[in-house]
C-alpha positions as CSV (number, residue, x, y, z in Angstrom):
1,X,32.0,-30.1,8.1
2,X,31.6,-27.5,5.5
3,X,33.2,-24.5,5.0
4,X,31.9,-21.3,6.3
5,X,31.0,-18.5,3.7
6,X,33.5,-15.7,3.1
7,X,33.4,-12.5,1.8
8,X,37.1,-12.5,0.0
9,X,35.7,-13.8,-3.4
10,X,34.6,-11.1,-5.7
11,X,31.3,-9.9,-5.0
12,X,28.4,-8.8,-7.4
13,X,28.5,-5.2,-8.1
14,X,25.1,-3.9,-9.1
15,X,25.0,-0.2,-11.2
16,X,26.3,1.3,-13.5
17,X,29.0,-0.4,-15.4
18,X,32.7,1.3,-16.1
19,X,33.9,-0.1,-18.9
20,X,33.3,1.9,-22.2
21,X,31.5,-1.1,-24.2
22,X,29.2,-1.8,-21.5
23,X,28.2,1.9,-20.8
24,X,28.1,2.4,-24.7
25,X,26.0,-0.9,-25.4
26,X,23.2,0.2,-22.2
27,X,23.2,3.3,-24.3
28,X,22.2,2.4,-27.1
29,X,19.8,-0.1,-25.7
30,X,18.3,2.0,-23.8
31,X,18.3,4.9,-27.1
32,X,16.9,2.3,-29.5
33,X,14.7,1.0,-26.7
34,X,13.0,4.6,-26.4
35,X,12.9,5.5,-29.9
36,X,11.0,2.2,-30.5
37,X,8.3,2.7,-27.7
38,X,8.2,6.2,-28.6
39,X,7.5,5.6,-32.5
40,X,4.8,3.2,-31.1
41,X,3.2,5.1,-29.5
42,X,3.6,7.9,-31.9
43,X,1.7,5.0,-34.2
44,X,-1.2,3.9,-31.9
45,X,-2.2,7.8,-30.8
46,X,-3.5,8.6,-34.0
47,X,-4.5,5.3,-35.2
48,X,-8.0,5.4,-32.4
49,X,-8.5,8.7,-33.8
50,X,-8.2,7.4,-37.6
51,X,-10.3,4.1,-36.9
52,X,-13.0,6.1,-35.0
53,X,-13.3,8.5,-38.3
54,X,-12.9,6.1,-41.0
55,X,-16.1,3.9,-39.2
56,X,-17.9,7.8,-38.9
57,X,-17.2,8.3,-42.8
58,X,-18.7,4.7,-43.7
59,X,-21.9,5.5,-41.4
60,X,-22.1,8.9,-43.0
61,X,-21.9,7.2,-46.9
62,X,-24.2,4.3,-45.9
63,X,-26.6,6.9,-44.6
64,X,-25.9,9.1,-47.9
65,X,-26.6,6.4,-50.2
66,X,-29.7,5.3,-48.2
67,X,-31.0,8.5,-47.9
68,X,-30.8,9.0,-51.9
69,X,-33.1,6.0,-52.7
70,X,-36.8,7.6,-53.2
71,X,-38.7,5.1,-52.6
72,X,-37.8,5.5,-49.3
73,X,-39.2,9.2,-49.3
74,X,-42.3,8.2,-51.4
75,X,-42.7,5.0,-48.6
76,X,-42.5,7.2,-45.8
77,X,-45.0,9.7,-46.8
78,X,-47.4,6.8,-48.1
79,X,-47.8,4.5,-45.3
80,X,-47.1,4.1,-41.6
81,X,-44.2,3.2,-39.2
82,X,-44.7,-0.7,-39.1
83,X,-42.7,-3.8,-38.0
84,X,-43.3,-5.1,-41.8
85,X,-43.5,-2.0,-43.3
86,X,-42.0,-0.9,-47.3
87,X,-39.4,1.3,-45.3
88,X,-38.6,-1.5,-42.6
89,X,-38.1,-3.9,-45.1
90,X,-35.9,-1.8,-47.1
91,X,-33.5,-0.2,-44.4
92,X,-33.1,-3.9,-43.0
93,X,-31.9,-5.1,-46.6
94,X,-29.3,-2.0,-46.7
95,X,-27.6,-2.9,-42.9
96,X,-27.7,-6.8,-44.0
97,X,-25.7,-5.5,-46.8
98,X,-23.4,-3.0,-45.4
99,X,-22.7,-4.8,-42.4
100,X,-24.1,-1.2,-40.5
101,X,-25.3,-2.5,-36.5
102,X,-28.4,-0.1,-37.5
103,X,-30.3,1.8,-40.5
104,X,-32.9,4.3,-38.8
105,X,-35.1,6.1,-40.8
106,X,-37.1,8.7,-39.2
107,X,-39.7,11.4,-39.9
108,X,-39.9,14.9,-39.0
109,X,-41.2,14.2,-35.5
110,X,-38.0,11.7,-34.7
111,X,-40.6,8.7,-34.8
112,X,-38.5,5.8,-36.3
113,X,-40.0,3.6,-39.0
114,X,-36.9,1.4,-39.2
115,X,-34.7,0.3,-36.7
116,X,-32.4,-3.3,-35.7
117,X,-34.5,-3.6,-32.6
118,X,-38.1,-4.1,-33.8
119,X,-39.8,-3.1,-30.7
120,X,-38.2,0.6,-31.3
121,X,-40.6,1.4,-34.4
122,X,-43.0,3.9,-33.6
123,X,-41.3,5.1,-31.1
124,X,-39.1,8.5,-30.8
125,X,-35.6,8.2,-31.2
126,X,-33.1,8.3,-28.2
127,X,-31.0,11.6,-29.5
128,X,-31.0,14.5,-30.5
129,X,-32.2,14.6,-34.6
130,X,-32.8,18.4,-35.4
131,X,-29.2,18.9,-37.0
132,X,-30.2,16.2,-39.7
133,X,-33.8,17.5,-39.6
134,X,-32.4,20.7,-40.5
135,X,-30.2,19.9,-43.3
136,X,-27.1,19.2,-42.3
137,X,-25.0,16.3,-42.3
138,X,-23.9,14.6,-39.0
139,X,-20.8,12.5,-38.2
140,X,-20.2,11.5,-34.3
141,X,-20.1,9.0,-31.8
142,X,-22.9,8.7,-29.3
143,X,-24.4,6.3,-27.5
144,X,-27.9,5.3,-28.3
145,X,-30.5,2.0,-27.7
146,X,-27.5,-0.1,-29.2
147,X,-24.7,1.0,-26.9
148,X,-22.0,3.0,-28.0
149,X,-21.5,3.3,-32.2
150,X,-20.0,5.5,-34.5
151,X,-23.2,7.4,-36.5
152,X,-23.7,9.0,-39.8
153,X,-26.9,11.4,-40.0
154,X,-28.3,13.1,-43.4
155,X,-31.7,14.6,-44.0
156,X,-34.0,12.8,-46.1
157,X,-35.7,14.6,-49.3
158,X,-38.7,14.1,-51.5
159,X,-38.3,14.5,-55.1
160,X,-39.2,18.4,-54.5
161,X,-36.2,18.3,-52.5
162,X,-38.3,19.2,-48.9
163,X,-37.1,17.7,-46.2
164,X,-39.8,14.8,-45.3
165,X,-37.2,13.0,-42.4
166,X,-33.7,11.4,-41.6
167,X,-31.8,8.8,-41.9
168,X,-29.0,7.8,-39.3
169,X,-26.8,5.1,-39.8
170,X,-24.5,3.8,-36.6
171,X,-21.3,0.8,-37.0
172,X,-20.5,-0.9,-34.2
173,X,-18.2,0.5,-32.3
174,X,-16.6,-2.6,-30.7
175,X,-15.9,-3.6,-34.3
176,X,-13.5,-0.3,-34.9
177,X,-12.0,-1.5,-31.1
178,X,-11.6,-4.8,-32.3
179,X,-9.5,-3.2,-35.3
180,X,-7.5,-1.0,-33.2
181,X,-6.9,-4.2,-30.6
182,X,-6.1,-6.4,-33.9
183,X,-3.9,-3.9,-35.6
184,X,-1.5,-4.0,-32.0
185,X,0.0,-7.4,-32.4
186,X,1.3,-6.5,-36.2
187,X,2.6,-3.2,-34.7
188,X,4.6,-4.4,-31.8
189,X,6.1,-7.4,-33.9
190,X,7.3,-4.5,-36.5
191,X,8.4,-2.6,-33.6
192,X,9.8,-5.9,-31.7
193,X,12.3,-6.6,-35.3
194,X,13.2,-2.8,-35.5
195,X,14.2,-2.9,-31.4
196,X,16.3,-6.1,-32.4
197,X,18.3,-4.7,-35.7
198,X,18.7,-1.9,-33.3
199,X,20.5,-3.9,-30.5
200,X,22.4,-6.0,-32.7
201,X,23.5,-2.6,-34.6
202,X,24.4,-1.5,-30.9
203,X,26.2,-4.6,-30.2
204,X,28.6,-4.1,-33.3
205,X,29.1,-0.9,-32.6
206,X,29.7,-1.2,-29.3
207,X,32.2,-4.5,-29.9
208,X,34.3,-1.8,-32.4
209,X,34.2,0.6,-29.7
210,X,35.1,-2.2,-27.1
211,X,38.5,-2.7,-29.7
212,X,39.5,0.6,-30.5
213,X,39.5,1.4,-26.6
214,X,41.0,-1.9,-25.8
215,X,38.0,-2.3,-23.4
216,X,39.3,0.5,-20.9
217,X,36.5,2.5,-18.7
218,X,36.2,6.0,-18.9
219,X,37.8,6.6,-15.7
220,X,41.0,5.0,-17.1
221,X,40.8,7.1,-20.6
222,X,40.6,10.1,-18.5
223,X,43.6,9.0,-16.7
224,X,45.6,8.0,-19.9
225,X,44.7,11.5,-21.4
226,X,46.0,13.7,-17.9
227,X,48.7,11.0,-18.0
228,X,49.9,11.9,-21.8
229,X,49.3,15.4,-21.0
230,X,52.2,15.5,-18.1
231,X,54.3,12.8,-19.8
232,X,54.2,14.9,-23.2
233,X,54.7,18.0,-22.0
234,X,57.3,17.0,-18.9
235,X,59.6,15.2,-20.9
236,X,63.1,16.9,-22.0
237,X,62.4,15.1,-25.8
238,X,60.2,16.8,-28.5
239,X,57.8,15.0,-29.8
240,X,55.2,15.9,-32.9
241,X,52.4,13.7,-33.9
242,X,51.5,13.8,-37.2
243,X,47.9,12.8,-39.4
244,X,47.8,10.7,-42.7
245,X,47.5,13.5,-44.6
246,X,50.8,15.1,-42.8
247,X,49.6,17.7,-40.9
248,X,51.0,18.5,-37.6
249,X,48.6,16.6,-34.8
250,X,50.4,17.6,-31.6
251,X,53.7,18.7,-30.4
252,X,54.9,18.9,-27.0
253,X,56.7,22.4,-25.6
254,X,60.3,20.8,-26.2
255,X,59.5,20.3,-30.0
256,X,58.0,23.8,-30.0
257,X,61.2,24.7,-28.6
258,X,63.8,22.8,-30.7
259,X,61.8,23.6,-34.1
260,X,61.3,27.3,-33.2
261,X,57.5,26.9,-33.6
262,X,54.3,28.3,-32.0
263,X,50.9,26.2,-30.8
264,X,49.7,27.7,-34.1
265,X,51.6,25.9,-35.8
266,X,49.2,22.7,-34.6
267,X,47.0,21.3,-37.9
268,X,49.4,23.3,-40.4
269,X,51.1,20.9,-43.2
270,X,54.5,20.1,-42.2
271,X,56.2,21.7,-45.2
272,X,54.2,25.1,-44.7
273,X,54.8,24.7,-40.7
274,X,58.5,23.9,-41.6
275,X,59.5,25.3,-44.6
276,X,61.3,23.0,-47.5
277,X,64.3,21.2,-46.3
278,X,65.7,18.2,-44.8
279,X,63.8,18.7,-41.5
280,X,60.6,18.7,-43.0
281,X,61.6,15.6,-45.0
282,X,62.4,13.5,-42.0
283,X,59.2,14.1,-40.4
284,X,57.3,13.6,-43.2
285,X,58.7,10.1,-43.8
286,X,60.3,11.2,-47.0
287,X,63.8,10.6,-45.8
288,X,63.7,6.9,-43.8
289,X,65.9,5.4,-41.1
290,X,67.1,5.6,-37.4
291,X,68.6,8.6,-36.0
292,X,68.8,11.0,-38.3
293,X,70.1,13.9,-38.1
294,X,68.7,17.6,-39.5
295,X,70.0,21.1,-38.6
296,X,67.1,23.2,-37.4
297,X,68.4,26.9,-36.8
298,X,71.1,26.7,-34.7
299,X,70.3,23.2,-33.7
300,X,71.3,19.9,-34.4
301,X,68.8,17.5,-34.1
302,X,68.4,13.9,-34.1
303,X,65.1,12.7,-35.0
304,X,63.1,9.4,-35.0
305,X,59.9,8.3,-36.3
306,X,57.5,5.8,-35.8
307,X,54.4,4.9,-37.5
308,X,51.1,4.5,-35.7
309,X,48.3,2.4,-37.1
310,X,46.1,5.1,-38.2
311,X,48.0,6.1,-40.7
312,X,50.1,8.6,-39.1
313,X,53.3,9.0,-37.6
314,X,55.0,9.7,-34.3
315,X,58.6,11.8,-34.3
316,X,60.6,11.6,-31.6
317,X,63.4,15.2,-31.7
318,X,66.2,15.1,-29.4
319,X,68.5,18.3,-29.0
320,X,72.2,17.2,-30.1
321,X,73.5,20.6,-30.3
322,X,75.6,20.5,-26.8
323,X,76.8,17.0,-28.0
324,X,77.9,17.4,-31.1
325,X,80.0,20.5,-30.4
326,X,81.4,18.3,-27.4
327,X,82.1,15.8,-30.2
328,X,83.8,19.0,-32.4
329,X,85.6,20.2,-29.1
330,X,87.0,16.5,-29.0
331,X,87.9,16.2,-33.0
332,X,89.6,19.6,-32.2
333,X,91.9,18.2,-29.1
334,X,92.7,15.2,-31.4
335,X,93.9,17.2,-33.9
336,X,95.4,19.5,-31.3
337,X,97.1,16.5,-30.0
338,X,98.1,15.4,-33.3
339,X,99.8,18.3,-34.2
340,X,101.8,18.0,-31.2
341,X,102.7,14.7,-31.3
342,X,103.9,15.4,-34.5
343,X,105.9,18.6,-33.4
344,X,107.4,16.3,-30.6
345,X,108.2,13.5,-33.0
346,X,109.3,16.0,-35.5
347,X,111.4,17.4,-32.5
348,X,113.1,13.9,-31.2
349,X,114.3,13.5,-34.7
350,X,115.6,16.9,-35.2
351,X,117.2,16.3,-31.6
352,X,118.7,13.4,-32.5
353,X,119.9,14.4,-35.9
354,X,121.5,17.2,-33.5
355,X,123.4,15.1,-31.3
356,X,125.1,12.9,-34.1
357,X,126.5,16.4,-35.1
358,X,127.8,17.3,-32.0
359,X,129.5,13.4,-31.1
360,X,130.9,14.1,-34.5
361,X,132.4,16.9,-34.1
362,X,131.1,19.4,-36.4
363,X,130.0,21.6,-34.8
364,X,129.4,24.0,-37.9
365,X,126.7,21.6,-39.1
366,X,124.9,21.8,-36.0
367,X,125.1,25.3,-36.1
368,X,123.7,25.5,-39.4
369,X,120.8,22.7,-38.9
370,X,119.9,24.5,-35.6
371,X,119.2,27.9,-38.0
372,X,117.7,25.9,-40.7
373,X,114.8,24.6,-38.5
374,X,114.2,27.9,-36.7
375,X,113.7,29.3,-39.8
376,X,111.3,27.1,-41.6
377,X,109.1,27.0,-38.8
378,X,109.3,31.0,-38.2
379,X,109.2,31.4,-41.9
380,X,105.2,29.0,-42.0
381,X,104.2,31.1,-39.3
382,X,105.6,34.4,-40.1
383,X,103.7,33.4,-43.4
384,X,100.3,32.6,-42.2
385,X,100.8,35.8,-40.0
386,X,101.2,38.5,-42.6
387,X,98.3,37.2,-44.9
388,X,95.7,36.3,-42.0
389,X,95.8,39.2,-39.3
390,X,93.0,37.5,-37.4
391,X,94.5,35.4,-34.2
392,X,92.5,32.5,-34.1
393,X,92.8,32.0,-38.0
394,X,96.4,32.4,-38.3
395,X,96.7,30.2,-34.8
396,X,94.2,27.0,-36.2
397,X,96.1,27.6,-39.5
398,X,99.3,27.0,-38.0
399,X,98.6,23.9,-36.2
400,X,96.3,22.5,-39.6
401,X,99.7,22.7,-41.5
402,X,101.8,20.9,-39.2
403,X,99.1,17.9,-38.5
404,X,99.2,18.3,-42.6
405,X,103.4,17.9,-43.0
406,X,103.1,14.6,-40.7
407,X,101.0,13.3,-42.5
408,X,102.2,14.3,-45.4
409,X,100.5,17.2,-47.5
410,X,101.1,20.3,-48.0
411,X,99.4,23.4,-46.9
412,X,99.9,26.2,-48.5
413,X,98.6,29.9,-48.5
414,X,97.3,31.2,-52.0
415,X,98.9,34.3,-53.6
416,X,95.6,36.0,-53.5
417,X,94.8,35.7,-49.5
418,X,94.9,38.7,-47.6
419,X,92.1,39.0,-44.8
420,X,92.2,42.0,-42.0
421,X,92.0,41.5,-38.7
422,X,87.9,42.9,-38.6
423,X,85.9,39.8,-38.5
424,X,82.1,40.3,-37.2
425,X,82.5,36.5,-35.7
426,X,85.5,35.1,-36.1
427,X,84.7,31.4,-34.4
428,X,82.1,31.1,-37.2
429,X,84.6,31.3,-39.7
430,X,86.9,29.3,-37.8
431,X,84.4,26.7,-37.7
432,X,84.1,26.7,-41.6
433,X,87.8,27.0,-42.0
434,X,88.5,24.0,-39.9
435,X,85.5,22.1,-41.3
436,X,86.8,22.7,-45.0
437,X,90.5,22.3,-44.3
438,X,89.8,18.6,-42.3
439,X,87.7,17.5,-45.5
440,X,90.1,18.7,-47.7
441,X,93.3,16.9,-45.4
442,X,91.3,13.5,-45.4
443,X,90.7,13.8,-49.4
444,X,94.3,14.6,-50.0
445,X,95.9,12.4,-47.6
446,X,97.9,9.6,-49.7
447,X,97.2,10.7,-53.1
448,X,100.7,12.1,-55.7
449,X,102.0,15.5,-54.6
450,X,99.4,16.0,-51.6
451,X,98.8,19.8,-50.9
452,X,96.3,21.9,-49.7
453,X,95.6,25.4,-51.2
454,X,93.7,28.0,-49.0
455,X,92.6,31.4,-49.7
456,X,91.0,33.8,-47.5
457,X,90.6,37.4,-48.8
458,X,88.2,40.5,-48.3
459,X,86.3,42.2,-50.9
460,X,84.5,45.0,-49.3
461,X,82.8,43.5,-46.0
462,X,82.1,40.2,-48.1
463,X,84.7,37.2,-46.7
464,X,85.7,34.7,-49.4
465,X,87.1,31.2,-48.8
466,X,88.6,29.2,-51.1
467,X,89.9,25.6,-50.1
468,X,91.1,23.2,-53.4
469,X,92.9,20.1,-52.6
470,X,94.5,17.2,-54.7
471,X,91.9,14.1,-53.7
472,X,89.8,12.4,-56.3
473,X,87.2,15.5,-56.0
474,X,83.3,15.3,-56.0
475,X,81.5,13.9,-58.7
476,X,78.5,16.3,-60.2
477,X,75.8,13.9,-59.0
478,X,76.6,14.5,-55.2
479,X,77.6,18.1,-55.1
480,X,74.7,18.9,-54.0
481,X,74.0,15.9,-51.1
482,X,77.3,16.3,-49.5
483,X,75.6,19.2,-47.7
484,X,72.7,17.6,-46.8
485,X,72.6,16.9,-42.8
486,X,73.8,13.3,-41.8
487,X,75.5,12.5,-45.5
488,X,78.8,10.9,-45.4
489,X,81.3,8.8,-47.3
490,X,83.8,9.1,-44.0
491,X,83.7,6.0,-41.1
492,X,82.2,7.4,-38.0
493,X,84.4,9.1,-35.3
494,X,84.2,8.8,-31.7
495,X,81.2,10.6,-31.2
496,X,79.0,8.7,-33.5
497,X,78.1,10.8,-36.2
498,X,79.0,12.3,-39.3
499,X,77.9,14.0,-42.3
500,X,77.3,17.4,-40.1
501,X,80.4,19.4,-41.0
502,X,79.4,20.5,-44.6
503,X,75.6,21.3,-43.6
504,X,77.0,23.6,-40.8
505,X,79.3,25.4,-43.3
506,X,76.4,26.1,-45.5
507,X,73.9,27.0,-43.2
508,X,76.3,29.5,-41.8
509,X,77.1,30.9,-45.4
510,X,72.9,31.0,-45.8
511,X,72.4,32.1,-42.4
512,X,74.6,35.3,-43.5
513,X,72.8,35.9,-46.9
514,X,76.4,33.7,-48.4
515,X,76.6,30.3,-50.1
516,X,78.8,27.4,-50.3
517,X,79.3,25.1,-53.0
518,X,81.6,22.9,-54.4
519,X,83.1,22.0,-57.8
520,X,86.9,21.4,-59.6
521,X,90.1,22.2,-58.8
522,X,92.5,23.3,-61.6
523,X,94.2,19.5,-61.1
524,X,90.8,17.8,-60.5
525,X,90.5,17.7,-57.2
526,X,87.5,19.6,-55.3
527,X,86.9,23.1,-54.4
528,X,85.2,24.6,-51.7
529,X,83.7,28.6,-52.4
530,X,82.1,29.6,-49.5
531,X,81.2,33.5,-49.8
532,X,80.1,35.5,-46.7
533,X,78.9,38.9,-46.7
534,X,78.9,41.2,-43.7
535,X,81.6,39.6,-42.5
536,X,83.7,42.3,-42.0
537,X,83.4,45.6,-40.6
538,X,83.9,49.0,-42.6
539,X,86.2,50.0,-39.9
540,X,89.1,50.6,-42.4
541,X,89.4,49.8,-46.7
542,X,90.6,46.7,-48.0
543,X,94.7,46.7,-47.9
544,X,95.0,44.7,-50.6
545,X,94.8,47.3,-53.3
546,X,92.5,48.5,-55.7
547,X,94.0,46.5,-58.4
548,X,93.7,43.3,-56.4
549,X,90.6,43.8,-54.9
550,X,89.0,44.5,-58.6
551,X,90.6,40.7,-59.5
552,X,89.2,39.4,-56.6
553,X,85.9,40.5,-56.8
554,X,86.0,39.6,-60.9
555,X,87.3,36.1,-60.3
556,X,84.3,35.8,-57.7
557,X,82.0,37.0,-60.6
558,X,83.2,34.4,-62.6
């Protein structure tokens, strides 16, 4: 039994295809196709026209050159029209040897004395000869006796140059058909190879197209594009697009956004969009790897970029700003806890050492050891205090120098540090303090006689920070990278990156019209200057003195 038909297979669709090589190659096809039939017939138009005057000019030359014999002017004035007449016998010798269908020769009455058809001497000729009688030259095509010919007619002159008849000389006009017919085949197998280089040009093209599309219709290009246009701009990630010559190609609103750019900005070169720095670098390709990280404004950034086969790139930006001062908030409880595990382990000992007094029995000693702490400890503070009249200094001051006695350093105040309490933003400077004084901690941290030397002073509203320590210091060839975003000799901490504290502390010093740099400490260790103007407010003078201010303000000259 067989199988009845069904209609769940694919059927045939008939029209027009969707895919973008098909549509391309029926295009073209159809383009080359046209052009071809339209060159063609561009060809044949004019080619009647150019065969039916040609075969006029030979009839007119054959009738010139016949008509300039004078034989035939003396013949025709000295005898009669007969079949075996001098003019018969010479007009037949002329069309035998031109290959003319006719050579009539005629008098002024349109009698013939010549003619193909021998019966048709004597008699009057079928049209109209009074142009030729008259003098001028004819060219046409007519039909006559003969059937239907292309004709040259001149007037025919005695020696006196009187016009004595005419001569009219027709081609056969199937002959000029037969040339037009014969001239076809040639024509069409020209315009047959042309049509053919032509599709197999449209096939190629088509196949590259059919590549570079991945053989998608239109329909799902249109869908890809609306697609990229909602993913692109949706997404909470910026993302840039950038050409082989490094011009921006496209960015998204968040990349707008994070880089503090407008839609202008779209087929600028990064480095005029961006500006010189490490951002621009990135992008570009010019610094290479994985997550890397820039400082854009305000923002941290982590970037990533991707080739693409064209030449270009892809950059992926990702806003790390929130994260990383999570991460900072983080470092800043460690160290917070730090400092008071140490005060509590600093604390069991004294408490212990305490107790061993008391079972003793001397009481005096325990007495004395009692005012002996209290007073180092109210002596740093009282210390820090007088010199740093800000609150949040003096405070993240305080704790620095007891997370530096634990671990063994020593951080001191210099001579020279007096700053006011009249900070414009006091948790930027913070931030820079704390940033300098945890390099500085981790640089010093085992080395002979650790210690920490910090000044902080005010020389008009300008804020100066100086922060030396005792570690190896920083050789001449990396001065200048250490502030550069992401660079780091340190292992990374719990949040996963490093190499952002130093580029912070100088793009705060820059952002203020300040700098930060680093060289050698009097012992060889490093030392950070960061200088920030219009840090201060005018509110009240400089306490420190005319004479100190004028060192100050020298030694920040030199």
């Amino acid at each position: 039994m067989s199988a009845a038909p069904t209609t769940s297979g694919r059927r045939l669709r008939l029209g027009w295809p969707q895919r973008v090589f098909s549509q391309v190659l029926l295009m073209q096809l159809a383009i080359a196709t046209g052009v071809t039939v339209l060159a063609t017939g561009l060809f044949l138009a004019p080619l009647s026209t150019q065969l039916d005057d040609e075969a006029m000019r030979r009839a007119l030359a054959i009738a010139q050159t016949t008509a300039a014999r004078p034989r035939l002017a003396e013949a025709l004035a000295a005898s009669r029209p007969r079949v075996d007449g001098p003019v018969q016998t010479e007009a037949d010798g002329i069309r035998r040897a031109t290959g003319a269908e006719y050579v009539v020769i005629m008098d002024r009455r349109g009698v013939r004395w010549s003619h193909t058809d021998r019966d048709q001497i004597g008699r009057v000729v079928s049209t109209d000869p009074s142009d030729a009688l008259a003098g001028r030259e004819v060219m046409e095509i007519d039909d006559g006796t003969l059937g239907r010919s292309a004709r040259g007619k001149v007037p025919l002159r005695d020696a006196g140059g009187g016009i004595v008849g005419a001569v009219s000389v027709g081609i056969e006009y199937d002959s000029v058909r037969a040339r037009l017919l014969a001239a076809i085949p040639g024509l069409l197998a020209y315009a047959g190879g042309a049509l053919a280089v032509g599709a197999l040009a449209a096939y190629l093209i088509s196949r590259r197209i059919q590549r570079q599309t991945h053989d998608l219709a239109f329909s799902d290009i249109s869908a890809l594009l609306t697609e990229r246009e909602a993913m692109l701009h949706g997404i909470r990630e910026g993302v840039v697009a950038i050409d082989t010559a490094g011009r921006i190609r496209l960015m998204n609103d968040e990349a707008q956004r994070l880089l503090g750019l407008g839609a202008e900005a779209t087929g600028l070169p990064l480095d005029e969009a961006l500006g010189e720095g490490r951002t621009a670098d990135v992008l570009a390709g010019r610094v290479t790897g994985d997550d890397l990280l820039t400082v854009r404004g305000q923002r941290v950034l982590v970037t990533n970029r991707m080739p693409t086969d064209d030449g270009g790139a892809v950059a992926t930006l990702r806003d790390r700003t929130e994260l990383e001062q999570l991460g900072r908030e983080l470092d800043s409880t460690r160290g917070l806890i730090d400092a008071l595990r140490a005060q509590d382990h600093e604390h069991a000992n004294r408490m212990h050492t305490l107790l061993g007094l008391l079972e003793l029995g001397m009481h005096e000693e325990a007495v004395e050891f009692v005012t002996e702490v209290a007073g180092v400890h109210r002596a740093t503070a009282e210390q820090i205090t007088e010199k740093i009249h800000d609150p949040l200094l003096a405070a993240l001051l305080v704790g620095k120098a007891t997370v530096a006695a634990e671990r063994g350093v020593s951080l001191r105040l210099s001579g020279a540090t007096l700053l006011p309490d009249r900070l414009v933003d006091p948790r930027g400077l913070v931030t820079v303090v704390g940033n300098l004084v945890d390099n500085a901690l981790d640089a010093s941290a085992g080395s002979p006689d650790a210690r920490i030397e910090v000044e902080l002073r005010a020389a008009g509203r300008t804020a100066v920070l100086r922060v030396t320590d005792s570690g190896p210091g920083v050789p001449a060839e990396q001065r200048e990278l250490i502030f550069t975003e992401g660079w780091s000799t340190k292992e990374l901490p719990a949040h996963g990156k490093r190499g952002l504290g130093l580029a912070l502390v100088r793009r705060l010093a820059e952002r203020q019209g300040g700098s930060a740099r680093v060289g050698s400490g009097a012992d060889g260790g490093a030392e950070f200057t960061v200088v920030l103007p219009e840090e201060l407010t005018d509110a009240e003078l400089d306490t420190a003195g005319p004479d100190t201010a004028d060192h100050n303000t020298a030694g920040e000259a030199r």
